[in-house]
N, C-alpha and C positions, 0 to 999 in steps of 0.2 A: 770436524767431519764434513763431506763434500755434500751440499745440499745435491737432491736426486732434479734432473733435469724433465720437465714437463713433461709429458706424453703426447705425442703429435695429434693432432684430432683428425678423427675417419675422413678417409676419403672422400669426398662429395661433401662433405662439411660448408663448406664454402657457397656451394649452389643453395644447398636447403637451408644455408643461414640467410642470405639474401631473398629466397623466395620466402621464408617467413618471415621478412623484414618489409618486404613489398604486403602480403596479408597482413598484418597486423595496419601497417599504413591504410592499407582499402577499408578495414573495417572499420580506423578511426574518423577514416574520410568520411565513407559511410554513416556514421555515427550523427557526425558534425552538419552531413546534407538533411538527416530525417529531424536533428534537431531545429535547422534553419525551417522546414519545412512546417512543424508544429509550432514555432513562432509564428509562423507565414498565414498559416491558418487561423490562429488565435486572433492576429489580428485583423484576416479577414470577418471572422465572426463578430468583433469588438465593434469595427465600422459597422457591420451592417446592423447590429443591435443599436448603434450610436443614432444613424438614418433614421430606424423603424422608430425612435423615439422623437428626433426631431421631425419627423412627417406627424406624428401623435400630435406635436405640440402644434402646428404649424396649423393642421385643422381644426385643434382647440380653439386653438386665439384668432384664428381667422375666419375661413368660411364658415363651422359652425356657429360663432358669434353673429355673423352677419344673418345666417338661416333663423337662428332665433328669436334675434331683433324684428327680422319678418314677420314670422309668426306672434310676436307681439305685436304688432303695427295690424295685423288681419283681426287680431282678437277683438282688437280696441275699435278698427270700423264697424263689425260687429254690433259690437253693443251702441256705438251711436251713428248705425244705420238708419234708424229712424228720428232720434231726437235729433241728428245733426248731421245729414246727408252731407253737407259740404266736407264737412272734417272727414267721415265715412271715406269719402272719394280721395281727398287727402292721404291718409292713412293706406289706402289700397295702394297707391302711386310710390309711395316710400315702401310700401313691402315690396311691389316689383321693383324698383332699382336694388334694394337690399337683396333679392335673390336673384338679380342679373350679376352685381356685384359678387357673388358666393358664387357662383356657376363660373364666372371667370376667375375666378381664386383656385376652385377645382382644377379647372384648367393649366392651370400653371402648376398645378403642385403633380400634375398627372404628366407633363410635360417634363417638370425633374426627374419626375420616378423612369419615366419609359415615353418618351417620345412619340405621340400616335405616327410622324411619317414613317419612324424605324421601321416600324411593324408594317405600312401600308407602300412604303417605297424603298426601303432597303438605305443600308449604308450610305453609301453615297449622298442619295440626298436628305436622307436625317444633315452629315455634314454640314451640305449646302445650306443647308437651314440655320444649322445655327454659324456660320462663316457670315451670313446676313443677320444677323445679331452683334458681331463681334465689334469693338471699336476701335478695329486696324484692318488692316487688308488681311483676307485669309484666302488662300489658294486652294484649292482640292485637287487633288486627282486619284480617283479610285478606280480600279478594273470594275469589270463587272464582272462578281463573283456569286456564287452558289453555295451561301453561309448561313449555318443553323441560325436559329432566333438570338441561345444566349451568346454565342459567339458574336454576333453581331452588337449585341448590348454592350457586352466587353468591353469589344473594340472602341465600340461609340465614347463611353462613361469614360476608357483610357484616353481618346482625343479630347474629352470635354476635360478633363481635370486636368490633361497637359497644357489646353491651352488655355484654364483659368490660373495658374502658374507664371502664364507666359504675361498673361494681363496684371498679374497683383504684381508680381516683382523683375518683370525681363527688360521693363522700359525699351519696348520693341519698336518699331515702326512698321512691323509686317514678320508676318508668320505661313507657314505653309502643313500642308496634311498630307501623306502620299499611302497609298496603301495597295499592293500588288504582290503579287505569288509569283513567288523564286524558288525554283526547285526542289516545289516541295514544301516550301513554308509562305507562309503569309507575313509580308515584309511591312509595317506600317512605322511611319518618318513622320513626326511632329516637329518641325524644324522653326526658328526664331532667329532676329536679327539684335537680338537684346544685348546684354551687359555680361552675358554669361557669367559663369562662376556658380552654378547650380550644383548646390549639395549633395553628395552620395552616400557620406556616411551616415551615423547616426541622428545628423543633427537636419539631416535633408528627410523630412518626414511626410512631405509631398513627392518626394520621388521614392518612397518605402511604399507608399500607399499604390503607387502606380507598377511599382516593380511585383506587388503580392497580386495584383490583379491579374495583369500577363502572368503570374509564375504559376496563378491557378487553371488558365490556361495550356500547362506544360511548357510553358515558352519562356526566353530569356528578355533581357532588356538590356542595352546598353548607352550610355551617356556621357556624349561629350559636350563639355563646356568651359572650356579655358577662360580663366577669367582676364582676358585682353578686350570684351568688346566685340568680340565675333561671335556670338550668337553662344545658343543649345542646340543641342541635336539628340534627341529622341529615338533611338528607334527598338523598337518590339517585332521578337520574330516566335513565331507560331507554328506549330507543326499543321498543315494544309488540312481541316478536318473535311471528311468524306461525307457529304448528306445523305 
């Protein structure tokens, strides 16, 4: 018996199979961006729990030791203020250097967290500041723009981590920072004369850390570094935010 030959499929068949072939693709796209994205945040939340704890430790073991030691050293003039003026004055002498010592420990731990020039001179010369820290040549060039506080932090903590990257592993000779508004977006270039070859997949965890930062920005990142010898090249683009 003559098997019955298919039935042709409807008219338009063809369009609404391919446009439901495009949807089902956007949704899994979609799918796979808000999963990257709930990674992206986790691990934003992980650092900064990770900080908030090593700032915990870091005032532990440091300044407050030192303020305490103080405060012992005051106690103990104290009581031989009178039997023994000289030790007294002794003791006062080692409490102030131990709480000049903890005031400049403060200092530096309040400079990792937030920068007092970020806050009191902007971008740029936060950079500048720490470019005179650096131990290579560091270039700057920043417009002068009109950026919110935490956008500016961002930026800042994204140049400082590119270029403590650029110091632990790029075997650089000179590094550069650029950062300027391109139609519409704020274009920032952490550029280096290194060994290139800087990780992007999985196993490049200093550039994940850098890419969630900008991503929480809404911005992208992208990274070239061929590993011949010719450098990295950084750059973070940002949608232009309005003050």
């Amino acid at each position: 018996m003559a098997s019955a030959a298919p039935d042709p499929l409807p008219t338009g068949s063809d369009r609404r199979l391919e446009a439901f072939t495009e949807l089902v693709a956007t949704a899994i796209g979609n799918a796979d961006g808000r999963a990257q994205l709930v990674a992206a945040r986790r691990r934003v939340i992980e650092a900064t729990d990770e900080a908030r704890a090593k700032l915990a430790r870091d005032i532990h073991d440091g300044a407050q030791q030192q303020f305490l030691t103080a405060l012992i050293d005051l106690q103990l003039a104290q009581q031989k203020r009178s039997s023994d003026p000289r030790r007294s004055r002794e003791l006062v002498d080692l409490a102030a250097a131990q709480v000049e010592t903890g005031v400049e420990t403060l200092r530096e731990l309040a400079a990792g967290v937030h920068p007092a020039v970020l806050s009191d001179m902007g971008l740029r010369a936060a950079l500048e500041a720490l470019a005179a820290r650096m131990p290579l040549p560091l270039s700057v060039e920043v417009d002068d723009l009109e950026l919110p506080a935490a956008v500016q932090a961002s930026l800042y903590f994204f140049c400082s981590e590119a270029l403590t990257n650029v110091v632990k592993h790029a075997k650089a000779s000179a590094a550069s920072v650029k950062a300027e508004a391109i139609d519409g977006q704020l274009r920032v270039e952490v550029c280096d004369d290194g060994i290139g070859g800087a990780e992007t997949g999985s196993g490049g965890t200093g550039l994940i850390g850098l890419r969630d930062r900008i991503g929480a920005l809404e911005g992208s990142l992208s990274v070239s570094s061929p590993p011949r010898g010719t450098g990295t090249t950084l750059v973070a683009r940002i949608p232009l935010p309005s003050c």
